[in-house]
C-alpha positions as CSV (number, residue, x, y, z in Angstrom):
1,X,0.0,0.0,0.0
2,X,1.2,3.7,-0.6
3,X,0.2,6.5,1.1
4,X,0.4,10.8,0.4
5,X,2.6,10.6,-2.4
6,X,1.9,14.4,-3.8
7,X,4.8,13.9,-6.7
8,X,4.3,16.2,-10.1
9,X,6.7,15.6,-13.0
10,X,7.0,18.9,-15.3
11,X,7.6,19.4,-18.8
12,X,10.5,18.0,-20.3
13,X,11.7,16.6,-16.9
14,X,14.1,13.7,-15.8
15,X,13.3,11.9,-12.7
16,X,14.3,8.6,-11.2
17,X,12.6,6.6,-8.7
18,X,14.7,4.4,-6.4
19,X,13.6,2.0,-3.2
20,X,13.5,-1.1,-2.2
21,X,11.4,-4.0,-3.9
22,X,8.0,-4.3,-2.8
23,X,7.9,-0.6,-2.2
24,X,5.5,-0.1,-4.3
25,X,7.5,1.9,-7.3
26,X,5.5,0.2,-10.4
27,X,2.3,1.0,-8.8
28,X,3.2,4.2,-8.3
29,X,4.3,4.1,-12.3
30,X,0.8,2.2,-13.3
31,X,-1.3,5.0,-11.7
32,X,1.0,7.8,-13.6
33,X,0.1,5.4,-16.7
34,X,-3.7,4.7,-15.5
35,X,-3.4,1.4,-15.4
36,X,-4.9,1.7,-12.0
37,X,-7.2,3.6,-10.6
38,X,-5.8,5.8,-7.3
39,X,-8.5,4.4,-4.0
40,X,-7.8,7.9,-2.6
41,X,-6.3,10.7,-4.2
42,X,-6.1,11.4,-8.2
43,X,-3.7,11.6,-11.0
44,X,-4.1,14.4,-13.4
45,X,-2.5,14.8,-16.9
46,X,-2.5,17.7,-19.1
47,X,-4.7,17.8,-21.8
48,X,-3.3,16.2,-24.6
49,X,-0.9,14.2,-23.2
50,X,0.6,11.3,-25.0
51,X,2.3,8.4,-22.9
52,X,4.4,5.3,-23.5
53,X,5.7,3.0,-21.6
54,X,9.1,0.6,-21.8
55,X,9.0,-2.6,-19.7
56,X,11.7,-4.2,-18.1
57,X,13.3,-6.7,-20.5
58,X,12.9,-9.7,-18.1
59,X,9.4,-9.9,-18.0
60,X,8.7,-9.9,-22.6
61,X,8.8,-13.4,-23.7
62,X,11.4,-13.3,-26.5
63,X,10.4,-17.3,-28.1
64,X,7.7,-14.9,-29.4
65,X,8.2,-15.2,-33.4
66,X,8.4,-11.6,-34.5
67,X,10.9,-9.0,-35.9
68,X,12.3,-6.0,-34.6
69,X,10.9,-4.3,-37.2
70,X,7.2,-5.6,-36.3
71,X,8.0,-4.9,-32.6
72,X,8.1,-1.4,-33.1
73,X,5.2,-0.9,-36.1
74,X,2.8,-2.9,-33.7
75,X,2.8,0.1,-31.2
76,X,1.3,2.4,-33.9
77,X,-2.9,2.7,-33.5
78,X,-4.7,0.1,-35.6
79,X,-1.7,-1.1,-37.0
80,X,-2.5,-5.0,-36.6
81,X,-0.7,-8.0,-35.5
82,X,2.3,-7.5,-37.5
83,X,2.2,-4.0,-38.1
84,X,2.4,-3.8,-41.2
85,X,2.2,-0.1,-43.0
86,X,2.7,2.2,-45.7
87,X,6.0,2.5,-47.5
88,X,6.0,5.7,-45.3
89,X,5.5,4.2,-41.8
90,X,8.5,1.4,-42.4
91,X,10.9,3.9,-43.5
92,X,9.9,5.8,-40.0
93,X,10.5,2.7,-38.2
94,X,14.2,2.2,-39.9
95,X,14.9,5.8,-39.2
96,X,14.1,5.1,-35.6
97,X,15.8,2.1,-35.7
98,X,18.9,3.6,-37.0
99,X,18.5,6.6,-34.3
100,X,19.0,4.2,-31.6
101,X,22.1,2.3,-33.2
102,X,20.0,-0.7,-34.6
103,X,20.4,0.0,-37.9
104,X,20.2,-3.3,-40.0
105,X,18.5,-5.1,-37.4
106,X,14.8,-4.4,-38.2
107,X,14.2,-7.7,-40.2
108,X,16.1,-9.8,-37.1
109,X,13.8,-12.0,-34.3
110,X,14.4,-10.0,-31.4
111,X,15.5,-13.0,-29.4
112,X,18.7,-13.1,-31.1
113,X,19.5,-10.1,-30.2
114,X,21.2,-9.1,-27.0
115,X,20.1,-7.4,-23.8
116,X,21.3,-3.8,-24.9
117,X,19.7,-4.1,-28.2
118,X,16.6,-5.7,-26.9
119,X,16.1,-2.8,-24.5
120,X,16.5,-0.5,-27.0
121,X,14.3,-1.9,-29.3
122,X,11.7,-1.5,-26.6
123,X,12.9,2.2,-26.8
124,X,11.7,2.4,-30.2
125,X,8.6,0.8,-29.9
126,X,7.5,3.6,-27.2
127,X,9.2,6.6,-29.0
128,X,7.2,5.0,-32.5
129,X,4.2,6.3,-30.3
130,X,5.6,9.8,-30.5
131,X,5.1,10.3,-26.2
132,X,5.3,13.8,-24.6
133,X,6.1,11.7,-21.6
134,X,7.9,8.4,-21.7
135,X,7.9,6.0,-18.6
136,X,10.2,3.3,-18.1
137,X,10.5,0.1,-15.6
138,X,14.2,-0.6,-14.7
139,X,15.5,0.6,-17.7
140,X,18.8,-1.3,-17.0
141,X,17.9,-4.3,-14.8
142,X,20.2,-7.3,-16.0
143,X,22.4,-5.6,-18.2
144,X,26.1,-5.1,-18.0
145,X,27.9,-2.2,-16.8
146,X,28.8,-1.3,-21.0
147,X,25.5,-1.7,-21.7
148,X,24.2,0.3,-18.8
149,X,26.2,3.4,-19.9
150,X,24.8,2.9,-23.5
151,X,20.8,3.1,-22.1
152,X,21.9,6.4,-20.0
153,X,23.4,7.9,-23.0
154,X,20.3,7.3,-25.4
155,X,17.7,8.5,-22.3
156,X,19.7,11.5,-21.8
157,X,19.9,12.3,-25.7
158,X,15.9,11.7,-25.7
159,X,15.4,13.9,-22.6
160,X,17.3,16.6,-24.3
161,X,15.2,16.8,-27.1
162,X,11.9,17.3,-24.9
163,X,10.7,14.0,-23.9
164,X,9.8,14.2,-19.9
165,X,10.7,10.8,-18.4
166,X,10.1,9.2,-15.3
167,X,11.9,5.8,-14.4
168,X,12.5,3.3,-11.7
169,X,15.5,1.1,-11.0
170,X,18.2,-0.1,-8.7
171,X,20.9,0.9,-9.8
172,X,22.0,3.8,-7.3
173,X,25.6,4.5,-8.8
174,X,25.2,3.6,-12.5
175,X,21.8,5.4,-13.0
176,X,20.1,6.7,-10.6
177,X,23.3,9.7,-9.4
178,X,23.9,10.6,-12.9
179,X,19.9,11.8,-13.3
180,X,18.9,15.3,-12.6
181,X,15.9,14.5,-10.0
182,X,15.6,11.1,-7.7
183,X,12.9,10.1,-5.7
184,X,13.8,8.1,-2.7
185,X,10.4,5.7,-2.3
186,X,9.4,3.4,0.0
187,X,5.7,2.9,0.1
188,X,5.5,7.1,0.4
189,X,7.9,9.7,-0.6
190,X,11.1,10.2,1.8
191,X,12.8,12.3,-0.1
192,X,13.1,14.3,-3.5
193,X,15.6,16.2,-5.3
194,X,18.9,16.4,-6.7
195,X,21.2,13.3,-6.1
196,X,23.4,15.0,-4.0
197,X,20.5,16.7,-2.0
198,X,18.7,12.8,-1.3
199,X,21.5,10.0,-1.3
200,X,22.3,10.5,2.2
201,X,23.2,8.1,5.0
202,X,20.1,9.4,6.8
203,X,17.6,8.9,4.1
204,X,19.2,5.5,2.6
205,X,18.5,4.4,5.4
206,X,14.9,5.5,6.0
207,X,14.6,3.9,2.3
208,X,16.2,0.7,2.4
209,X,16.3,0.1,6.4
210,X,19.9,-0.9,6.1
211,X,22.9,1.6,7.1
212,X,24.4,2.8,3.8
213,X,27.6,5.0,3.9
214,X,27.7,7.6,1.0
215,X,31.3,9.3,-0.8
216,X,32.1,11.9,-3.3
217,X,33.8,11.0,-6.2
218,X,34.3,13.0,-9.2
219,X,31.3,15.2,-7.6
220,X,29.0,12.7,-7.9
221,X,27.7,10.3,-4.9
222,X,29.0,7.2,-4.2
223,X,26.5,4.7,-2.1
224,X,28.2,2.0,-0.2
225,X,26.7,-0.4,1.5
226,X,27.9,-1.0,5.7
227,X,28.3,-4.6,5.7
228,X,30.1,-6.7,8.4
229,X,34.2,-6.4,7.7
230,X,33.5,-4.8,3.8
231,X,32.1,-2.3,2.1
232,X,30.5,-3.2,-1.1
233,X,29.7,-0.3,-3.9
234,X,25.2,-0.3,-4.6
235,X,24.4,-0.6,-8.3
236,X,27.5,0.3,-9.6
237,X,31.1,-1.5,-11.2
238,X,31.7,-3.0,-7.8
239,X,28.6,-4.7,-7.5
């Protein structure tokens, strides 16, 4: 259950969401998306507004037999099991493709691709839905730290040119301090605003419930974790 969560995302915006599992950070992301309708309390949306959402990798079944290329047309209103469109609409998707560094992939099954790629192409199927906002579930769950740097690189290149995004994940070093806004959620909000303003010892550990120590390194945040006899980096390389 969540409780008084007042939390308004602006135009254009970046924000990350980070807690613990079972905090309730995808419900929180199914009401922005109205999947689910708020008991108390509302969600309002501008007029107008056009949403899309990117799921985390783990949780598509990739044995499903269909194409990059069909992944990313099938997002598009009335376009049909395969999405198949005008001469027009498929040289959008390649564009898109090629955008996002998959270029001469869009005829491939998207199960043999790999974990970076497949995110991405999940990318493209929400941006094919031309979203004002753009809301994404651990963006880089189960993907390597290369990878990982990759996915920052495209968000931040998509939030520059005006799409507002809101994500969730993890990852407190490789993500989450390198956005411009974090959330720190566990069933309510404990804390919002700049990394450096919220990943604190003191609300870490209202988050989690675990005793985190936090550095400065390069001028960005650093989250250890205290355990017994070693300290052990959260989210990042020396996970």
């Amino acid at each position: 259950m969540i409780d008084h969560v007042d939390l308004s995302v602006r135009r254009g915006e970046f924000l990350g969401v980070v807690g613990p599992s079972g905090s309730g950070k995808t419900t929180v992301l199914r009401a922005l998306l109205g999947a689910i309708v708020p008991v108390h309390g509302r969600v309002l949306t501008a007029p107008g507004l056009r949403l899309a959402y990117v799921p985390q990798v783990e949780t598509v079944d990739w044995n499903f037999p269909v194409t990059v290329a069909e992944v990313v047309s099938m997002s598009r209103p009335g376009a049909g099991r395969l999405g198949r469109g005008t001469a027009a609409q498929r040289r959008e998707v390649d564009d898109l493709l090629e955008r996002l560094g998959l270029g001469g992939l869009a005829r491939r099954h998207i199960r043999e691709l790999s974990g970076g790629q497949q995110q991405r192409v999940f990318l493209a199927r929400a941006l094919a839905q031309r979203p004002h906002l753009l809301v994404l579930d651990e963006p880089t769950s189960g993907v390597d730290v290369r990878t990982r740097h990759e996915v920052l690189h495209v968000l931040e290149e998509l939030n520059q040119d005006g799409i507002a995004m809101v994500l969730t994940t993890h990852d407190l070093n490789g993500l989450a301090a390198h956005l411009p806004r974090l959330v720190c959620f566990n069933h309510t909000i404990i804390a919002d605003g700049s990394p450096m303003a919220v990943l604190r010892p003191d609300v870490l550990e209202r988050t989690y419930g675990a005793p985190m120590e936090v550095l400065e390194h390069g001028g960005m945040p650093v989250v250890l974790d205290q355990q017994p006899h070693r300290l052990r980096a959260v989210g990042g390389e020396g996970a």
